[in-house]
N, C-alpha and C positions, 0 to 999 in steps of 0.2 A: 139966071142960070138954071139947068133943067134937075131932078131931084138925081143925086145915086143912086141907081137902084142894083141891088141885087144879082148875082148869078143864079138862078132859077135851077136851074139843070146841080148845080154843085150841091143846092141847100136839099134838095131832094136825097142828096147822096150820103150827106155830115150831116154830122149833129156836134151843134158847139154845145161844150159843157158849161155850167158855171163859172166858174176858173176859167174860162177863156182857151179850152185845149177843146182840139176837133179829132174827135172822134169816128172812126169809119168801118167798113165793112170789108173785112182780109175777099180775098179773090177766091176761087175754086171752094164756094159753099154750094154751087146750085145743082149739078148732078152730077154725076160720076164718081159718085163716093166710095161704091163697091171697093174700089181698086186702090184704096187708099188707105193703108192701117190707121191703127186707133190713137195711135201716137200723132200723127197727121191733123187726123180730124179734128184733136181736140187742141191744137193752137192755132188752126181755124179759127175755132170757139172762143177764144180770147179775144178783150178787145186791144182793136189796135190804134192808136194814139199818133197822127202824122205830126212829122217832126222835119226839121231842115230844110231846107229851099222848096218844100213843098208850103210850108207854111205862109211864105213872104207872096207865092204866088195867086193862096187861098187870101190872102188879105185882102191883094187886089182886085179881087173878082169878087170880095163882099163887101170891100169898104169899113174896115174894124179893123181893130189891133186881137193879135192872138196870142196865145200861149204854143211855144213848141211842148210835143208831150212826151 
């Protein structure tokens, strides 16, 4: 049987942490900030920690057990 490999395009995206939680990049970081207050921006800047049926679908497309975060 041929090896599992990897979703390529997702691992680019995530970063698994230690603990087994995947961590990711919120949306609306790349331009148009102008127009955004500061309250905005900066939960942005937090990170963000995917969690619930997104998790079960990131399993399947890396083949590991995860942490919701």
């Amino acid at each position: 049987m041929p090896k599992l490999k990897s979703h390529k395009g997702l691992l680019k995206r995530i970063k698994v942490t230690a603990t087994g939680k995947v961590k990711t990049k919120k949306s609306s970081t790349g331009h148009l900030k102008s127009n955004k207050n500061g309250d905005k921006i900066r939960l942005i800047r937090e990170d963000h920690y995917v969690k619930g049926d997104d998790i079960k679908r990131f399993e399947r497309m890396l083949h590991r057990r995860l942490k919701a975060g």
